[in-house]
C-alpha positions as CSV (number, residue, x, y, z in Angstrom):
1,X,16.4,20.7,5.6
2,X,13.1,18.9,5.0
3,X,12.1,14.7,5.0
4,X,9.5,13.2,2.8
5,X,8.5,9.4,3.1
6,X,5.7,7.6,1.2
7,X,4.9,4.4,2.0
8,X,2.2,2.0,0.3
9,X,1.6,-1.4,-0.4
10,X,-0.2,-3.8,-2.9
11,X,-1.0,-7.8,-3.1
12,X,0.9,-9.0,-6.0
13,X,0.2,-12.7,-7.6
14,X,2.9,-15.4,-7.9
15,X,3.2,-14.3,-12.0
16,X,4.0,-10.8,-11.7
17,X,6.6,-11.0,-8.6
18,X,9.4,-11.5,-10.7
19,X,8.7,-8.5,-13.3
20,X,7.6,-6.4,-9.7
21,X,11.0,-7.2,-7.8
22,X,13.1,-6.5,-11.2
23,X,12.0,-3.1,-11.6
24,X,12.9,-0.2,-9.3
25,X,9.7,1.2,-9.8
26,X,6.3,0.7,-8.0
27,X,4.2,-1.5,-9.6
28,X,1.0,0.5,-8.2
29,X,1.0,4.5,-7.0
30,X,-1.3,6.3,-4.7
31,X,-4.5,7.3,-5.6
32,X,-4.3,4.1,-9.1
33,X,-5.4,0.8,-9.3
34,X,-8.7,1.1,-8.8
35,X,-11.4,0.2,-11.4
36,X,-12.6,1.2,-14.5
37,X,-11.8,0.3,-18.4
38,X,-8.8,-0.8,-20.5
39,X,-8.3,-0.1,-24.4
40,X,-7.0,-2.8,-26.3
41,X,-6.1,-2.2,-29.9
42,X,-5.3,-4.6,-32.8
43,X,-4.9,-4.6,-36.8
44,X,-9.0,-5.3,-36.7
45,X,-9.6,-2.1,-34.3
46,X,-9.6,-1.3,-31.0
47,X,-12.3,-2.0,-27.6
48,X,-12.7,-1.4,-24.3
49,X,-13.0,-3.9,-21.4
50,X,-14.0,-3.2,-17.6
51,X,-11.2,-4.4,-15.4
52,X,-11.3,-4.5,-11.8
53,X,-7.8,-4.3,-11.4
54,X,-6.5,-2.3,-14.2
55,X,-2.4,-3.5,-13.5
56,X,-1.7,-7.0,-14.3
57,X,-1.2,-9.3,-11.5
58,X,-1.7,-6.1,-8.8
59,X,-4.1,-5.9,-6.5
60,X,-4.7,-3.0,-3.6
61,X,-5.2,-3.4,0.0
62,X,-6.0,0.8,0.5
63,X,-7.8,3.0,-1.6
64,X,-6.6,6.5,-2.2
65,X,-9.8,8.0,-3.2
66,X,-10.2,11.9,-4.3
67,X,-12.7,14.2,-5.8
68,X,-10.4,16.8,-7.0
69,X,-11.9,19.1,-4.0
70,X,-15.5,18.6,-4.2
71,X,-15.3,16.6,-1.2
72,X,-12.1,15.5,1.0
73,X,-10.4,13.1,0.2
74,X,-10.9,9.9,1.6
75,X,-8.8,6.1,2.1
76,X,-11.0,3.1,1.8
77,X,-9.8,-0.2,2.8
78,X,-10.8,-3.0,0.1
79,X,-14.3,-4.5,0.5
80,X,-13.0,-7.8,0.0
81,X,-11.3,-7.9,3.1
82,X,-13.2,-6.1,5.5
83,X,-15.5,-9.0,4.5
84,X,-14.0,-12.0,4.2
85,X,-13.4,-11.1,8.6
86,X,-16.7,-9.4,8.9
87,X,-15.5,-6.2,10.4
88,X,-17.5,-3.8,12.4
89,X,-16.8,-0.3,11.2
90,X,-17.0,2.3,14.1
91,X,-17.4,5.1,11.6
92,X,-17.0,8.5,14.0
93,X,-13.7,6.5,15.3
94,X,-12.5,5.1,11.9
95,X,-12.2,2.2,13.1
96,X,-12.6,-1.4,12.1
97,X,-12.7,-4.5,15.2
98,X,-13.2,-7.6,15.0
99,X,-14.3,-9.9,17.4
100,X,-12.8,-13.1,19.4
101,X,-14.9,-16.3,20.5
102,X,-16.4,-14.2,24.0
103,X,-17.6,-11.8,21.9
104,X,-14.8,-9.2,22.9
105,X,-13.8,-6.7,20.0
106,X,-10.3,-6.2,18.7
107,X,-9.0,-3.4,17.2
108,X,-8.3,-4.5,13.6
109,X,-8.0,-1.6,11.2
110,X,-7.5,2.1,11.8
111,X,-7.8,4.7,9.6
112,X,-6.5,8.4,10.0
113,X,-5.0,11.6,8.4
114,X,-2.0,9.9,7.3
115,X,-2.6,6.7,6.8
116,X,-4.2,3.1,7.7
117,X,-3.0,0.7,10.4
118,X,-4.1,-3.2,10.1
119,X,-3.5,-6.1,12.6
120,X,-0.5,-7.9,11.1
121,X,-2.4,-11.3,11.6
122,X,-5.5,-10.6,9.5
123,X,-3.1,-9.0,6.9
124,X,-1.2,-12.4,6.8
125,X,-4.2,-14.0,6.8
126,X,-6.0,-12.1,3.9
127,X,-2.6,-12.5,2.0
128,X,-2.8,-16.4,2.6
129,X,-6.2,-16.8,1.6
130,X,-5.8,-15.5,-1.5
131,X,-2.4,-17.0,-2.3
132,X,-0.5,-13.3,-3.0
133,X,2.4,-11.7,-2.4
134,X,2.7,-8.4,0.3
135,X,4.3,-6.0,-1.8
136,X,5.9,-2.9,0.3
137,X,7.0,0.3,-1.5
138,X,9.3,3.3,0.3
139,X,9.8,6.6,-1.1
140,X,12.3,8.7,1.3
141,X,12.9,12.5,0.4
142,X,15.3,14.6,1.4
143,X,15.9,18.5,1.0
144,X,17.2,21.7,2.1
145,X,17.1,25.3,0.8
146,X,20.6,25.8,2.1
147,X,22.8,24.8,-0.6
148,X,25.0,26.8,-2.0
149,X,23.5,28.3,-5.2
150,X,26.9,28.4,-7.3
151,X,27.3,24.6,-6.6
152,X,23.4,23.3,-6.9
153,X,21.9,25.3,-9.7
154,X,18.6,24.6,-10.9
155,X,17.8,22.4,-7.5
156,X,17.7,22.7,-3.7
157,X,17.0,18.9,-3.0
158,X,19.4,16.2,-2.2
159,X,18.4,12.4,-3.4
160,X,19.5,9.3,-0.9
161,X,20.8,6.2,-2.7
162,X,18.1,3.7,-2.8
163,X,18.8,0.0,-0.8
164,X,18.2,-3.2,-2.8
165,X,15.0,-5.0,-3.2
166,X,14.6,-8.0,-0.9
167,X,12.8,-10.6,-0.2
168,X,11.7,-11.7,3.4
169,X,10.4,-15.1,4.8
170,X,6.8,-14.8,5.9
171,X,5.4,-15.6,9.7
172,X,3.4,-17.9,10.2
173,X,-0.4,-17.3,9.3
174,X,-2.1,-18.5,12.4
175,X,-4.5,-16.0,14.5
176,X,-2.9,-13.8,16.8
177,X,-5.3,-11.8,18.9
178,X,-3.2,-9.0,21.0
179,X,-4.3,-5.6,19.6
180,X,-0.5,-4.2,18.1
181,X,-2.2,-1.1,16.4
182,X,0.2,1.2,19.0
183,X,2.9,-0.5,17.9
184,X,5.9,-0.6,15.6
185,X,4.7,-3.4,14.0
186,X,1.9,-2.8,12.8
187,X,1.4,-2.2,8.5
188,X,1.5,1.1,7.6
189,X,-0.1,0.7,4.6
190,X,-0.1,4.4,3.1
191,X,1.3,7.9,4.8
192,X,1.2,10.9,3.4
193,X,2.2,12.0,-0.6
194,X,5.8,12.2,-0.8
195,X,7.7,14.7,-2.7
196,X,7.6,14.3,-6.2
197,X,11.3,15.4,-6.5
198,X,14.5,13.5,-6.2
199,X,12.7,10.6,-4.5
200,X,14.5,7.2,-4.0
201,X,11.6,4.4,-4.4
202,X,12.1,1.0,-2.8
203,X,10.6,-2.1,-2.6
204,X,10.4,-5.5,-0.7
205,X,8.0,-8.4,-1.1
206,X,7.1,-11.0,1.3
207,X,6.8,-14.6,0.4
208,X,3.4,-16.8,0.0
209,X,2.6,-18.4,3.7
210,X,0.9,-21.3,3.6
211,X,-3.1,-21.6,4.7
């Protein structure tokens, strides 16, 4: 019996909530999103146009980047936010801190292996500022190689029944300086891949808080 579980997360903006919640499936996935160019095509022809973002209304917090083994693999949380708080990167640790009005550093963002931690209170606060919606996506996995062959041909994974999208009230956005990192909390904004197989994707959204 084996367990797989993905987890990511996007900013989406007030426009493309509705299509986002309505659809079972993820509006981003791991390693997309990034930049780079868009083809448009009309009776007249076709172009191209550089997009930042290119999925409507989605933007990322984490970036997934690969080099197809040239070089590891690497996440990379979004400039924009490491400086809109001016974060000091302690690169040997992967680590971002910030720091409160004695000059005292706070653990804000951490990066490992298997994903990236951030202080829930400069998440809220990055969300606020630029007026978007915390999108959360789950895919769980679940397998064996036990099954009996005669009952379960062609397949040896099991598939959990998905839960319903929700919606959740936000907290409020005010500072909040206690460093959470080591606890349950805390954003887990990507783990590792999940299984490609049989997976059950969900989604919940938190609501706009107000600056």
């Amino acid at each position: 019996m084996g367990h797989s579980i993905g987890q990511y997360s996007a900013l989406l903006t007030p426009e493309r909530v509705a299509a986002g919640v309505s659809d079972p499936g993820w509006d981003v996935h791991i390693g997309g999103g990034g930049y780079g160019f868009t083809q448009y095509h009309d009776a007249e022809g076709g172009k191209s146009v550089y997009e930042r973002y290119p999925g409507d209304g989605v933007e990322l917090i984490v970036h997934d980047r690969d080099w197809h083994g040239a070089r590891p693999s690497e996440l990379e949380i979004v400039e924009e936010f490491r400086l809109l708080f001016n974060l000091w990167e302690d690169r040997a640790a992967r680590t971002y801190y910030d720091f409160d009005g004695s000059g005292d550093p706070m653990k804000a963002a951490v990066i490992t292996d298997d994903g990236v931690r951030v202080l829930p209170s400069l998440l809220r606060r990055y969300q606020a500022a630029k007026q978007m919606y915390l999108a959360l996506y789950l895919d769980s996995t679940r397998w064996s190689d036990d099954l009996p062959a005669d009952e379960f041909v062609g397949t040896t994974a099991t598939k959990q029944p998905s839960s319903p999208t929700t919606a959740e009230a936000p907290p409020s956005a005010t500072v909040r300086s206690p460093d959470c990192l080591a606890s349950a909390s805390c954003r887990l904004l990507r783990s590792r891949r999940p299984a490609s197989h049989l997976s059950s994707p969900r989604r919940s959204t938190r609501s706009l808080p107000s600056l």
